[in-house]
C-alpha positions as CSV (number, residue, x, y, z in Angstrom):
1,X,71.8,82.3,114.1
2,X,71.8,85.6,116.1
3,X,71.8,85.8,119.8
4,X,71.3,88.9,121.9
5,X,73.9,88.1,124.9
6,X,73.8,91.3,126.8
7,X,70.7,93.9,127.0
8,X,67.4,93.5,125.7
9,X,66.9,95.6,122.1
10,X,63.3,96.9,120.9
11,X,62.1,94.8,117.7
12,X,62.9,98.0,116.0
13,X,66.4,97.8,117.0
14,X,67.0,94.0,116.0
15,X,65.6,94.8,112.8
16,X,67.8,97.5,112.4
17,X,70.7,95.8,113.0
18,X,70.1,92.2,111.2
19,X,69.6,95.0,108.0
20,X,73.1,96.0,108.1
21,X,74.6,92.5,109.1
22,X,72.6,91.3,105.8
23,X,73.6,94.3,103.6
24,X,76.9,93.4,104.7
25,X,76.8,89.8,103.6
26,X,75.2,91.1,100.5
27,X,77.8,93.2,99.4
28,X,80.6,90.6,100.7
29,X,78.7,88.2,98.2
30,X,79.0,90.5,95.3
31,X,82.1,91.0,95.4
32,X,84.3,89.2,92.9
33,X,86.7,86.7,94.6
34,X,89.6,87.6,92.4
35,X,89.1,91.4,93.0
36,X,92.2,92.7,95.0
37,X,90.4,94.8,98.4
38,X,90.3,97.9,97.7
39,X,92.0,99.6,101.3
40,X,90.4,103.0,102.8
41,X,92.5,105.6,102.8
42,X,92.5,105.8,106.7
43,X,93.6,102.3,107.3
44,X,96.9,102.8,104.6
45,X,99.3,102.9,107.2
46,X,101.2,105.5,104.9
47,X,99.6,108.2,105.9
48,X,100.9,108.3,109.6
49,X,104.4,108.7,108.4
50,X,103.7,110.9,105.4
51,X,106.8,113.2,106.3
52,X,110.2,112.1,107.5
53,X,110.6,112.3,111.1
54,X,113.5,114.3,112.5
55,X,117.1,113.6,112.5
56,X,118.0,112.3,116.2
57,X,120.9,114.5,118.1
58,X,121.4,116.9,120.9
59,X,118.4,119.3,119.8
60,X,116.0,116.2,118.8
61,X,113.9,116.6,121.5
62,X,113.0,120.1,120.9
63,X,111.7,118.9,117.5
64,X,109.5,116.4,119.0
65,X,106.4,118.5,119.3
66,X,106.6,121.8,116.9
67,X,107.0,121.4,113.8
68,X,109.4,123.3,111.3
């Protein structure tokens, strides 16, 4: 069951979005259960510390922001 708690949405816009809560479910329901996730590549948390961050020492701060 699906309650609207705040605002009152057009017909058009329930539709709209019970169609992409069910395409959801649908494509959860496809999915094999054994199948490992497969992880976007902006949620690997890899990618924010790609490069190796500076040394620390007595000029460490002026490495902070520019690079090279």
């Amino acid at each position: 069951m699906i309650k609207v708690v705040r605002g009152n949405p057009t017909p058009e816009e329930l539709a709209a979005a019970l169609a992409v809560v069910q395409a959801r479910a649908a494509a959860v329901a496809n999915q094999p259960s054994g199948a490992p996730a497969v992880l976007d590549a902006w949620a690997d948390p890899a990618r924010v510390a790609r490069d190796r961050l500076p040394a620390p020492g007595p000029t460490s701060w002026g490495r902070t922001y520019w690079p090279g």
